[in-house]
Every structure is written in structure tokens, then in C-alpha cells.
Steps between C-alpha positions, in 0.01 A plus 500: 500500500357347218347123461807325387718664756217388729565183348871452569461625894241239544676224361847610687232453829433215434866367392637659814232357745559826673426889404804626675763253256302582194553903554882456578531312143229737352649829635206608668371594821317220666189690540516582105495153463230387750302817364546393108357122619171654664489733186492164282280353714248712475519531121458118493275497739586181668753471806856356344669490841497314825691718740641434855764648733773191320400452138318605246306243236324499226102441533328241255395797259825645563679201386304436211576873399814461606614275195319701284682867597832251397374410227378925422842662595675230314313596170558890593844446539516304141310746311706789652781351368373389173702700292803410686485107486793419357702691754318296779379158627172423519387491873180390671321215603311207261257256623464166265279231483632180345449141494635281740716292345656730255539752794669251722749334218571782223413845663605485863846334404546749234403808694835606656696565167141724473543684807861526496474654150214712634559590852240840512227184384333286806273249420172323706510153314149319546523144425133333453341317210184684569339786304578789671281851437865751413263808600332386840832314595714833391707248291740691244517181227392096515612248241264285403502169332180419294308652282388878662131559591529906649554725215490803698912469582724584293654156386904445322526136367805329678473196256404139522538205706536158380322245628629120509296143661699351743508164740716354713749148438232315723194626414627357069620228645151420668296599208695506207611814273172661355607582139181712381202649621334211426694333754436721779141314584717226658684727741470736795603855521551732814248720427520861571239716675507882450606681800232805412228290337542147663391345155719223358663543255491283177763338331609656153703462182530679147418258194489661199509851630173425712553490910332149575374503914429129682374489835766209620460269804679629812494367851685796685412904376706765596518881515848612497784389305743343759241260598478456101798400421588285846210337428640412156805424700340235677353276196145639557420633125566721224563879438496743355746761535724798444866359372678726706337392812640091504791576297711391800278149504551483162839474476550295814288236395203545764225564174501454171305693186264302340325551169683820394320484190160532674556816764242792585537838347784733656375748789561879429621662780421890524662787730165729683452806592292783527493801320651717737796325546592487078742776510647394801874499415566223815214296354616490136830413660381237684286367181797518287742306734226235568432465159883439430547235802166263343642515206837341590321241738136373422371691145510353162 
């Protein structure tokens, strides 16, 4: 039996909870199966298995090797097929990273047209605004939003997001409309610490063509963007912001844009992923229909 046959017994296993199920669905005798576990086993050198008399479960190691036989037999069974694609759907599993607001308002609403349209195609959505490592965390693709710092991934520009200042009816009505930067000494902002740095982060503006930063007064900091924009909400200070994310607030009322003329430069957002995953006819579908649904909602 060779390794990727190996592969798809072991992952059945596990699946099954039970040795006896996985050889009725696999065709095999059960002691084929046990037998092809032990074999794999011992190539890895690790034990994948817990086994008692009831169930059968996968060990630490043999979970984390688990996801990654998946993530093996699903590429196998793609480039087996690769001159066949357009007589077949794309099949396997895709793990994403993405950040937590646009995952919880554009992707996660949008993702059952995806998977109806799709249904060989399951997908692990990670929602964090942290930086996460793709290779350690065996993440097929993260968007980012931000200028990129790894160049070692393989990186497909998504587009730009625009960036508006923002306050709420009580906080103007306390403090008055600031109508330039010059303004903005006189006033408070919510200011913004980064999740993966802690550092605060300055206000900023484009005046012509030059990115202006001011380190603004601020009695509450944050690290995620709900608290952001409730404290906003609340009369508590300025933002900055993505449109998309108060467009609802907008256009009920609850905050208003001030000095359009005077906002920071438009974030790029980028699509990540390593190199072994850039021929990967799921991922490029994934890209492409990602691509498609921030364009409609949040890109300029």
C-alpha cells in the first residue's frame, strides 16, 4: 500500500472513530486496516492513535497530522484530475484567516451562495485581527489589510479600502465639528491600540499627496474594532475607520463623517498564501470569488 493510500485509511480511522466502520466503507478487511495504521505509524514514527475496546481517537501528533493527510489527499486528488477540471468540481478542504469584522459582516453572510455553488469545497473560516504565521498554523490563504511585511508568500492585491473620520451627534454637539487638521488639537479621539503590537496608533490624513500622522488626545484605547466603533457610539471621540464597517450608523444617523477632505490614505487589502497552495484550483476559486464579493461591498 503506498503512502497516500496509507493516507486515506488513516484519515477514514479517524472519521469513523472505529477501525471496524472505516473497513466496511473502505472495502477492506479490518485487520488490513488496523495493519495499514501501524504501518503508518511506524513510518511517522510517532503514535497517531489512542485505541480502546469502544473507540478509537486521534493522539495529539495524530491530530495535528491528521489535518495535514486532508489537506495531502485533497491535493492528490486535484492534481490527478488536473486535466479533467472542467468535467469536475473542485473538492477538498480550505482553511482561511481573515479579519474579524470583514469575516463576520461580508464573508460569513456571503458564504452559502459559495458553498452551494461549490459543494465538493469546505471551508475552516478563522476570524482574528491578529497576524497569523499561514505555514505553522497550516492556513491555506489570510487577507490582510495594511501594508504587507512577509514577502516570502505569495501575495494577489484584493484592492483598497477607504478610510473616512467619524463622531457621533453628541460627541459634535459637545465639542463642535472639527473642520481641518488644525482643528483636531481641540478634540479627543478613541484611540486605537494594535492588537499584535499594542502601540497606538496615530491619527493621519493626506495633504498634498503627503500622509500627515498626529498623536491625538484620547481618554479610552482600544484593541478591536467593536469596542471602536461603540465607543464612538457613545460620544467618547473620533475615528478612524473603514466605510463599510459604520455604513449602517451612517445612514441611521448614530455618526457622522467629518472632514472628508482631510482622510488617511486607503488600506490595500491582499489575499496570502504560500507557494504550495498557487496552483491549487479550490484556492484560486476561492481567491477569485472573494475578490468578486469585496468588490461589490467595501473596495473602491
Amino acid at each position: 500500500m503506498d503512502r497516500i493510500d496509507l493516507f486515506r485509511v488513516f484519515t477514514r480511522v479517524v472519521d469513523c472513530a472505529s477501525f471496524t466502520r472505516a473497513a466496511d466503507l473502505l472495502g477492506m478487511p479490518r485487520s488490513s486496516v488496523s495493519a495499514a495504521v501501524q504501518e503508518l505509524e511506524q513510518r511517522v514514527g510517532a503514535r497517531l492513535l489512542h485505541r480502546t475496546t469502544r473507540k478509537v481517537a486521534p493522539t495529539q501528533d495524530g491530530l495535528a497530522f491528521y489535518e495535514r493527510c486532508q489537506r495531502l489527499i485533497a491535493d492528490v486528488d486535484e492534481a490527478e484530475n488536473l486535466f479533467r477540471q472542467s468535467l469536475i468540481q473542485p473538492s477538498g478542504r480550505l482553511r482561511i484567516d481573515v479579519p474579524g469584522r470583514i469575516g463576520r459582516l461580508i464573508i460569513a453572510p456571503a458564504l452559502p451562495e459559495f458553498l452551494d455553488r461549490y459543494p465538493g469545497i469546505d471551508v475552516d473560516l478563522g476570524v482574528t485581527d491578529r497576524a497569523v504565521d499561514l505555514v505553522e498554523a497550516g492556513v491555506d490563504c489570510a487577507l490582510r489589510v495594511g501594508e504587507l511585511e512577509d514577502s516570502s508568500l505569495i501575495a494577489r492585491p484584493i484592492g483598497k479600502l477607504a478610510l473616512i473620520n467619524v463622531a457621533s451627534p453628541a460627541y459634535l454637539e459637545r465639542y463642535g465639528v472639527p473642520e481641518t487638521p488644525a482643528d483636531l488639537t481641540h478634540h479627543y479621539a478613541v484611540n486605537y491600540a494594535s492588537p499584535s503590537s499594542g502601540r497606538i496608533e496615530d491619527w493621519e490624513w493626506i495633504e498634498t499627496g503627503t500622509t500627515h500622522r498626529l498623536a491625538m488626545r484620547g481618554r479610552v484605547t482600544v484593541n478591536n474594532a467593536e469596542a471602536y466603533i461603540a465607543c464612538c457610539l457613545a460620544g467618547l471621540g473620533l475615528i478612524q475607520i473603514p466605510a463599510y464597517d459604520v455604513r449602517p450608523h451612517l445612514e441611521a444617523g448614530e455618526l457622522i463623517e467629518v472632514m472628508p477632505a482631510h482622510r488617511a490614505a486607503p488600506m490595500p487589502m491582499t489575499l496570502l498564501y504560500p507557494h504550495r497552495q498557487h496552483l491549487s484550483r479550490r484556492m484560486q476559486i476561492f481567491a477569485d470569488w472573494l475578490d468578486s464579493i469585496l468588490q461589490a461591498q467595501i473596495i473602491f
